[in-house]
ZAMARGU-4260 file (C-alpha; in steps of 0.2 Angstrom, whole numbers, plus 5000, padded with zeros to 4 digits):
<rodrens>
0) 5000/5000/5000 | 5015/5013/5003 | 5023/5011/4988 | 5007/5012/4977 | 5003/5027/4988
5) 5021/5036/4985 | 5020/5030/4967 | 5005/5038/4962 | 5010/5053/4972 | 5026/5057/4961
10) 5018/5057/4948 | 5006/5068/4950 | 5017/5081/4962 | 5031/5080/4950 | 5042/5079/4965
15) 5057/5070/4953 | 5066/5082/4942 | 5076/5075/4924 | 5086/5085/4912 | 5078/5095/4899
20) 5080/5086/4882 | 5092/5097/4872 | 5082/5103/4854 | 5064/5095/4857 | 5057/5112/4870
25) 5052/5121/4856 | 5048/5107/4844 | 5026/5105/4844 | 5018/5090/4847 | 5016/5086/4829
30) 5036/5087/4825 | 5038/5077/4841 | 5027/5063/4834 | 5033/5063/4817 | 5052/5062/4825
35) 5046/5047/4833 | 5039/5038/4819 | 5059/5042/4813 | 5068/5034/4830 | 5069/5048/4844
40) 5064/5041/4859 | 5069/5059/4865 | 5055/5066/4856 | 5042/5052/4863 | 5052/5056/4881
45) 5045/5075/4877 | 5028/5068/4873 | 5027/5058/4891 | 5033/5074/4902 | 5020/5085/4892
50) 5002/5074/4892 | 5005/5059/4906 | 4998/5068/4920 | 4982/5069/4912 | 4981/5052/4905
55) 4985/5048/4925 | 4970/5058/4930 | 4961/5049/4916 | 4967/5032/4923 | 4961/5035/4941
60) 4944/5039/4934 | 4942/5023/4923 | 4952/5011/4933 | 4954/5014/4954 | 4964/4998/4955
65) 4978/4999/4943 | 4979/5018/4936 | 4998/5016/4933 | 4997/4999/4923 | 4983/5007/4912
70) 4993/5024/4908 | 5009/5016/4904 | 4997/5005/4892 | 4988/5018/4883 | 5005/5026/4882
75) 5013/5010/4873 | 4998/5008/4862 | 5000/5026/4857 | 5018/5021/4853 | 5015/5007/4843
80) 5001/5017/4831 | 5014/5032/4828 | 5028/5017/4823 | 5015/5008/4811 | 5010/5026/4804
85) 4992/5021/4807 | 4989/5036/4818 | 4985/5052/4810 | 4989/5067/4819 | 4976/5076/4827
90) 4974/5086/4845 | 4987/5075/4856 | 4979/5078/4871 | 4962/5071/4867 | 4968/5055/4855
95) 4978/5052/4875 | 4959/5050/4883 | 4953/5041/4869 | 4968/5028/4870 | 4969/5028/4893
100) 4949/5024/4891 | 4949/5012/4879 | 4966/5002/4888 | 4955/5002/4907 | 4938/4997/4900
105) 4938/4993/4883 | 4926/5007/4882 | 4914/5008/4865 | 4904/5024/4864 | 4884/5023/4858
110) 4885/5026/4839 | 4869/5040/4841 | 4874/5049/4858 | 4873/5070/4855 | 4892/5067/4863
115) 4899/5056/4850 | 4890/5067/4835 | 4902/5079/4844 | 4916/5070/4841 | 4912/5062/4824
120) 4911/5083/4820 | 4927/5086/4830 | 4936/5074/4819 | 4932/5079/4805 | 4941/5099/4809
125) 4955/5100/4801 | 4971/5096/4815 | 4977/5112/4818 | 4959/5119/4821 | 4954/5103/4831
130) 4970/5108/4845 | 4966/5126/4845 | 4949/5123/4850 | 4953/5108/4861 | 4969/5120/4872
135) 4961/5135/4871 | 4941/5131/4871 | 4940/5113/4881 | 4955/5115/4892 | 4956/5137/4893
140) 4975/5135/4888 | 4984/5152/4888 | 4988/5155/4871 | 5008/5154/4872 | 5008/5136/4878
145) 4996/5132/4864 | 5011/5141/4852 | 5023/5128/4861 | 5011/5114/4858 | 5003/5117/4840
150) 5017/5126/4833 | 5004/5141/4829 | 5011/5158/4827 | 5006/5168/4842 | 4994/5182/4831
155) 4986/5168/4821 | 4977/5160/4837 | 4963/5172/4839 | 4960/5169/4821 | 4962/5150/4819
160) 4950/5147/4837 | 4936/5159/4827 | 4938/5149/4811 | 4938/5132/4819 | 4921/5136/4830
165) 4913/5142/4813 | 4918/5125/4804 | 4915/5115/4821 | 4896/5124/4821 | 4894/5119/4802
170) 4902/5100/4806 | 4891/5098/4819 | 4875/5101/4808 | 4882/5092/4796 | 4883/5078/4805
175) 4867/5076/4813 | 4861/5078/4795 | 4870/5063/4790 | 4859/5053/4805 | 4844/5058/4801
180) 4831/5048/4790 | 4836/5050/4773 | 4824/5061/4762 | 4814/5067/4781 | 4810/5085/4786
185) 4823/5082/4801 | 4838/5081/4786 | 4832/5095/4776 | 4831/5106/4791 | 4848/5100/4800
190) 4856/5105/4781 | 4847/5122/4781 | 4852/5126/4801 | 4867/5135/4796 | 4859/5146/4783
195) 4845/5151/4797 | 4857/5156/4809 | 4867/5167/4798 | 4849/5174/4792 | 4851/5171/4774
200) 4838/5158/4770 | 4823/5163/4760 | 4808/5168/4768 | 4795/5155/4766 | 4811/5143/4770
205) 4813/5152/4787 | 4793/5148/4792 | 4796/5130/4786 | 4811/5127/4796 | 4801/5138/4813
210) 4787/5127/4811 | 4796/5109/4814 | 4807/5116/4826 | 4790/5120/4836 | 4786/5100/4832
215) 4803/5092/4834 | 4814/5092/4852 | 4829/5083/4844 | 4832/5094/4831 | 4827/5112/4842
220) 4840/5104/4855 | 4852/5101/4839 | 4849/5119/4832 | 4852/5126/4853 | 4870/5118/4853
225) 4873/5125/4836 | 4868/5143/4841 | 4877/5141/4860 | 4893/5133/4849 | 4904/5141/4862
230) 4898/5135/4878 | 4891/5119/4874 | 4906/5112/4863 | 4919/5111/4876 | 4908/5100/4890
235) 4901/5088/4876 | 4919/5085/4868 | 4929/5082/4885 | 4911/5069/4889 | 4915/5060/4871
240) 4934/5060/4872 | 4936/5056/4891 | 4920/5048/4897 | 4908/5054/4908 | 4919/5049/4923
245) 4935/5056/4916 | 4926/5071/4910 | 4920/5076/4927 | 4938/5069/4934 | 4946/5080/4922
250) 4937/5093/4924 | 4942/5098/4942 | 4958/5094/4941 | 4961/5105/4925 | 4951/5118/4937
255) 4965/5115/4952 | 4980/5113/4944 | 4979/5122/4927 | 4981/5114/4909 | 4999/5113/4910
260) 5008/5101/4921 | 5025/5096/4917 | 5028/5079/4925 | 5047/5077/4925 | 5048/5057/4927
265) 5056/5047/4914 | 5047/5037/4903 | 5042/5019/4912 | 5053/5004/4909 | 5041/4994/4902
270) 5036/5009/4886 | 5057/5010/4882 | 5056/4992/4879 | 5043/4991/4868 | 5052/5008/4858
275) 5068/4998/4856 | 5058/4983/4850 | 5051/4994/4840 | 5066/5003/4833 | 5081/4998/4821
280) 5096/4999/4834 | 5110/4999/4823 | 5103/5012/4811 | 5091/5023/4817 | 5082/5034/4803
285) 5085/5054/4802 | 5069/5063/4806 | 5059/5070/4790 | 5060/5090/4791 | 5045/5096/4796
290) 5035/5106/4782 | 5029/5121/4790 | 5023/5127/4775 | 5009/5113/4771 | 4991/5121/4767
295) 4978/5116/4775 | 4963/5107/4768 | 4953/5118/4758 | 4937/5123/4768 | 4919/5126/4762
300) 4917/5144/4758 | 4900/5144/4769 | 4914/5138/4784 | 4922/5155/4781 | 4911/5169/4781
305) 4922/5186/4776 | 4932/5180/4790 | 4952/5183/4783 | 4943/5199/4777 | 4938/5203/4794
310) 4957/5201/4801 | 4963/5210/4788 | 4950/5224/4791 | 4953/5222/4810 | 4973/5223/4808
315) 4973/5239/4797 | 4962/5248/4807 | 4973/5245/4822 | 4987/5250/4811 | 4978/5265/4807
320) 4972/5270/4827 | 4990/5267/4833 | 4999/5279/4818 | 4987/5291/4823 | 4990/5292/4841
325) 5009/5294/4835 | 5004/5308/4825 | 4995/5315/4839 | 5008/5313/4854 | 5022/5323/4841
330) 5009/5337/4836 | 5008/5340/4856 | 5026/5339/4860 | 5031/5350/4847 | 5020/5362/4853
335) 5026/5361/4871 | 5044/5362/4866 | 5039/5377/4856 | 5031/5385/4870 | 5046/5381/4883
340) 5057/5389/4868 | 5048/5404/4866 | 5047/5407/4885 | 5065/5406/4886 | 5068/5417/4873
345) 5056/5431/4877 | 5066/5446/4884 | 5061/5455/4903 | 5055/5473/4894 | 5065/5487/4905
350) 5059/5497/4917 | 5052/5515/4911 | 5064/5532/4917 | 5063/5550/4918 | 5075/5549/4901
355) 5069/5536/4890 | 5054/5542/4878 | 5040/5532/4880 | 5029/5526/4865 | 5017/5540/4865
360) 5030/5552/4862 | 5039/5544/4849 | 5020/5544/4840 | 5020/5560/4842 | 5037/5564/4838
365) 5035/5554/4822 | 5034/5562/4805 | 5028/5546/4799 | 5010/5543/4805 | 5004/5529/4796
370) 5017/5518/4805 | 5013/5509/4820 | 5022/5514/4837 | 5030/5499/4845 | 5046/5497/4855
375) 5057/5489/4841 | 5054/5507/4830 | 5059/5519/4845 | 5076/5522/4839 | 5067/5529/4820
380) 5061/5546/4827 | 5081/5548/4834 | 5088/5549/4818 | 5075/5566/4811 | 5076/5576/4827
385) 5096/5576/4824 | 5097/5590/4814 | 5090/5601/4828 | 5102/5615/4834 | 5100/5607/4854
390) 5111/5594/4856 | 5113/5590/4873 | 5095/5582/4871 | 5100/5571/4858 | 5115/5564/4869
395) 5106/5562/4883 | 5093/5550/4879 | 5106/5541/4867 | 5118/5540/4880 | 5106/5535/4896
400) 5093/5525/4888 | 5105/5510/4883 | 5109/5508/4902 | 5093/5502/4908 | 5090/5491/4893
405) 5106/5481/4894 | 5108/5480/4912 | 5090/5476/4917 | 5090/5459/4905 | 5104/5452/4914
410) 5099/5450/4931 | 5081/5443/4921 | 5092/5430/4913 | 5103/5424/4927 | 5087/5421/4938
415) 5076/5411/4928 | 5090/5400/4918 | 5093/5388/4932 | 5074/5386/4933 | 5069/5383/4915
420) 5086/5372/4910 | 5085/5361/4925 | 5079/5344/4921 | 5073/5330/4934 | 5086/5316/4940
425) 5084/5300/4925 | 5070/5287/4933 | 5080/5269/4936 | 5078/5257/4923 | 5063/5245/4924
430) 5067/5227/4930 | 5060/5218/4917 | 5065/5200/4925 | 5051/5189/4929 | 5043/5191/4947
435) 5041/5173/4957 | 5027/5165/4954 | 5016/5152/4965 | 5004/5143/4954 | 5000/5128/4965
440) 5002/5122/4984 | 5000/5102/4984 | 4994/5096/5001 | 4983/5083/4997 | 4969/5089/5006
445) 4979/5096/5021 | 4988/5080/5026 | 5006/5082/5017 | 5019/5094/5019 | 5016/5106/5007
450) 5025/5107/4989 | 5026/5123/4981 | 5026/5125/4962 | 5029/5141/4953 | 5038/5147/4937
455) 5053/5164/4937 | 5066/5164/4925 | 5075/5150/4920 | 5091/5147/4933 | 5086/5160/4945
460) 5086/5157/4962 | 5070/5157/4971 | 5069/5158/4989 | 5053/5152/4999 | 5050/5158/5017
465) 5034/5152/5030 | 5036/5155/5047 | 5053/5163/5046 | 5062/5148/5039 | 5068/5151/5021
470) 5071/5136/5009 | 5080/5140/4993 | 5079/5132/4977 | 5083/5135/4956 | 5069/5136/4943
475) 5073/5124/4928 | 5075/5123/4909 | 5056/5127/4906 | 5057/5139/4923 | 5047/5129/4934
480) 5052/5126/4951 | 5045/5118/4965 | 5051/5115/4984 | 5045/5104/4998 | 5044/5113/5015
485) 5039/5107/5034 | 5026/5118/5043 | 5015/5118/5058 | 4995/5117/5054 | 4983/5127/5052
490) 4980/5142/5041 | 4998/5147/5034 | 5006/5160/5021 | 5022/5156/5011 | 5028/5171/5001
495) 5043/5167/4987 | 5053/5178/4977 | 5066/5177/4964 | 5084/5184/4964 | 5084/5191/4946
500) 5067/5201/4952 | 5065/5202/4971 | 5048/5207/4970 | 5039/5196/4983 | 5023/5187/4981
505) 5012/5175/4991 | 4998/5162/4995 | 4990/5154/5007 | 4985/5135/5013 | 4979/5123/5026
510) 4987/5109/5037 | 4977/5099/5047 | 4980/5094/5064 | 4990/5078/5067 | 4983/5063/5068
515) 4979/5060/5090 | 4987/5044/5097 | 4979/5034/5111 | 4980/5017/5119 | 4967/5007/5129
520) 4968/4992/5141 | 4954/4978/5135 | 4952/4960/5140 | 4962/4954/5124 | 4976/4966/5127
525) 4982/4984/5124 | 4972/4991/5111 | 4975/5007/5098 | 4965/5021/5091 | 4971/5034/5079
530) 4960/5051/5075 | 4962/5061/5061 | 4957/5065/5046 | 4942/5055/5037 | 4950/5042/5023
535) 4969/5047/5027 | 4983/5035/5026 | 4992/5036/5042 | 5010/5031/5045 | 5011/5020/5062
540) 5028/5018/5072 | 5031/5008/5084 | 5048/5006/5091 | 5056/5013/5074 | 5045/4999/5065
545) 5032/5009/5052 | 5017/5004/5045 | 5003/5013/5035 | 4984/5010/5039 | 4970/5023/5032
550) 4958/5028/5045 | 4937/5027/5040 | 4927/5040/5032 | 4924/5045/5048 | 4942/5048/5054
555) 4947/5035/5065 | 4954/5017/5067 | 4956/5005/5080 | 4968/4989/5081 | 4976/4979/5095
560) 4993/4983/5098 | 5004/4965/5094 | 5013/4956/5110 | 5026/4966/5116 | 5039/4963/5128
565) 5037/4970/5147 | 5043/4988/5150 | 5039/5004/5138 | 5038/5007/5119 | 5037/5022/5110
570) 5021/5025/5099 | 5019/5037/5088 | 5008/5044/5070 | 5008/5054/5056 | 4998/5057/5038
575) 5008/5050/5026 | 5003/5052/5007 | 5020/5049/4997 | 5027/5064/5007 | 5026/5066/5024
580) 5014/5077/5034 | 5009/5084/5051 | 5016/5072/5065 | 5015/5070/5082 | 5002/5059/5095
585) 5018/5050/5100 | 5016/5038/5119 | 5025/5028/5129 | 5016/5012/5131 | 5022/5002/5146
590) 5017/4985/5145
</rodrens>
């Protein structure tokens, strides 16, 4: 019972860490299947660390008993149809539930169920669009790890998702067309639905088709899952390609843990076997290049309604938007560094004397009356008076009025210089290394240690505190790290931060309390009762001798103690779920 425990709990934690396999990261899942069909195990070894978790959540939900046997037997089925070229490459991810179902029950779906309609529709989506809509609708994938997967240029995924619902809402019409009774009003109206959604069916059709729908359940319900394409799809496909069982199995753990768990074993024993027995060891085949630039199959022209038009349309009027707002950000700065220019420039007018004529009087004084008095033309009206017998007036003002004009500036200047020309102190860069992140705390319910997942930059140092005590680790390859810490129960916060970005961040879980230890004397002998947790494993020591029991759904167990010799023994529990939790309850036991 241990090992089975601590087995299943490995993989699933993804407590063991393996080298990154140099080259195959950034390869997607379709180049790592077509170099496996060429002899890479390194490439299949890919494969595994990406998609096994799942098929081990898959597992558990089909088959209780023996979820590790089942998942390393889809897995080796799934080998053997890459190797034999009969598999053709569609969304990995589901083909995995399909093949983990089929190896724990021989599962065969109904040939007429509204879910495996879905799945006849699903299939026949060309591959690209079937794992755009199964990451990103079915699993809510972020969009870069469907890059990694798929291959996808990252501004092409909007666009692929929007073309594959379309073609998954006319496949799935289609389809139920194909099962209704040849030559019945059900066919005619299932091969019309698409035209009455878009609204471009004839009149009199439109009344037609409204008037079965009022008579007809199977094909108004048909017609609902078409309109309602985006919320229905994903629920109905992850029934059909996982079961009812996995579906709702799947469901919460993709909910808990995210769509993206790497699981860093290596691959099992057995599956390495059955690729060398599968493989030429003494020459193994170079892998075919990859033809990125394959077309896909040519879809209907009703499938596509204006929708590269659209993108086009969408991408040059954000073209248009952003040149614009450029436009407009260097209109205003010009016209701020204008105005700081021209208030620079402008000189302080001097102050007015006794001796400086002021403009009235050099209106007055002007033979020229048509001209407009200003301060610049003040030095016009000197040169006409000159030939007046008084000179000492002349000189005077010539002589005084330069004083105040060149000396009164200067003091101006020198004040409001340091004031205009002084420029704030430069802002520090931006860090623009990742923050720490926690994306998960394992504690299987409360009763483990917990294990602390998050991503940072790849080789940074990531330091994780709780309680004061500080445990440091180093993200990997992929930059994913994970650490296992001690802590006392109850309500707890852990708060991690890198070293490249030391911005902290944290989270928050539960332990519960140990299990309690406590002995009884009966008339067979000295008997034991643990409390804890309801359905826990517990590890039991006595005298440094452990065994695991699992307490009852209500959280206790009782068992007589085996003979011991006179004098005391030390007894003592803990949870014990793979990894060690909460401890303590331990007695003496004199006997």
């Amino acid at each position: 019972m241990q090992g089975e425990l601590m087995g299943d709990s490995d993989v699933v934690t993804v407590e063991q860490e393996a080298p990154a396999v140099e080259g195959m990261l950034e390869l997607s899942d379709e180049e790592l299947i077509e170099n496996t069909r060429a002899g890479s195990i390194a490439a299949f070894e890919e494969l595994w660390q990406r998609h096994s978790v799942f098929g081990l959540v898959e597992s558990r939900a089909e088959s209780a008993d023996d979820t590790d046997g089942v998942n390393t037997e889809a897995w080796t089925h799934i080998l053997h149809q890459i190797s034999d070229g009969v598999e053709t490459h569609t969304a990995f991810r589901p083909y995995l539930y399909s093949a983990v179902q089929e190896a724990a029950t021989d599962y065969t779906p109904s040939p007429d169920s509204p879910e495996t309609r879905m799945a006849q529709a699903f299939s026949t989506l060309p591959a690209r669009w079937q794992e755009v809509l199964w990451y990103r609708t079915v699993e809510k994938m972020a969009p870069d790890d469907v890059v990694l997967l798929t291959g996808i240029a990252p501004d092409a995924i909007d666009a692929t998702q929007s073309r594959a619902r379309k073609g998954l809402t006319t496949a799935w019409l289609n389809t139920n067309a194909q099962h209704a009774e040849e030559g019945s009003t059900c066919q005619w109206v299932r091969e019309h639905s698409r035209a009455f959604i878009k609204k471009t069916l004839p009149q009199h059709d439109v009344d037609a088709v409204e008037k079965h729908l009022a008579s007809c359940p199977e094909c108004r319900s048909i017609l609902a899952t078409a309109t309602a394409m985006g919320s229905q799809a994903p629920k109905m496909l992850l029934s059909a390609m996982a079961g009812a069982a996995g579906g709702a199995a799947l469901t919460h753990y993709l909910g808990t843990n995210g769509p993206v768990v790497i699981n860093e074993d290596p691959l099992p024993e057995s599956v390495i076997g059955s690729f060398f027995a599968l493989s030429s060891p003494s020459a193994p085949p170079t892998p075919p290049p990859i033809d990125t630039e394959a077309e896909e199959p040519t879809i209907p022209a009703e499938q596509l309604p204006s929708t590269y038009t659209e993108q086009e349309h969408k991408r040059r009027r954000k073209g248009a938007f952003w040149i614009a707002l450029l436009i407009a950000l260097a209109l205003i700065g010009a016209i701020v560094a204008v105005a700081i220019v021209g208030s620079r420039n402008t000189p302080t007018p001097a102050p007015a004397t006794s001796n400086q004529p002021s403009p009235t009087q050099t209106v007055s004084a002007s033979p020229v009356p048509s001209v407009t008095p200003s301060p610049s033309l003040s030095e016009e009206p000197s040169e006409e008076p000159s030939a007046e017998p008084t000179e000492e007036p002349t000189e005077e003002p010539t002589e005084a009025a330069p004083q105040p004009t060149q000396a009164a500036p200067q003091p101006t200047r020198q004040a409001t210089r340091p004031a205009t020309q002084a420029a704030p102190p430069p802002a520090p860069p931006a860090n623009t290394n990742p923050v720490a992140s926690i994306t998960n705390i394992y504690t299987n319910g409360g009763i483990s240690y917990p294990q602390i997942v998050g991503t940072s930059a790849p080789g940074d140092t990531i330091r994780v505190t709780i309680n004061g005590a500080t445990t440091t680790t180093t993200a990997d390859a992929r930059g994913n790290w994970s650490v296992t810490v001690t802590s006392p129960s109850g309500n707890q916060t852990v708060t991690a931060s890198a070293g490249l970005n030391p911005a902290p961040v944290t989270s928050s879980f539960y332990l519960a309390p140990p299990p309690a230890v406590s002995v009884s004397t009966t008339a067979q002998g000295i008997g034991l009762t643990i409390n804890g947790v309801g359905n826990a494993p517990v590890q039991i020591t006595i005298d440094g001798n452990t065994q695991v029991v699992k307490l009852n759904p209500s959280g206790s167990f009782f068992s007589m103690l085996p003979s011991l010799s006179h004098g005391p023994h030390t007894v003592s529990a803990r949870y014990f779920d793979g990894r060690p939790g909460p401890g303590g309850g331990t007695i003496t036991v004199n006997v």
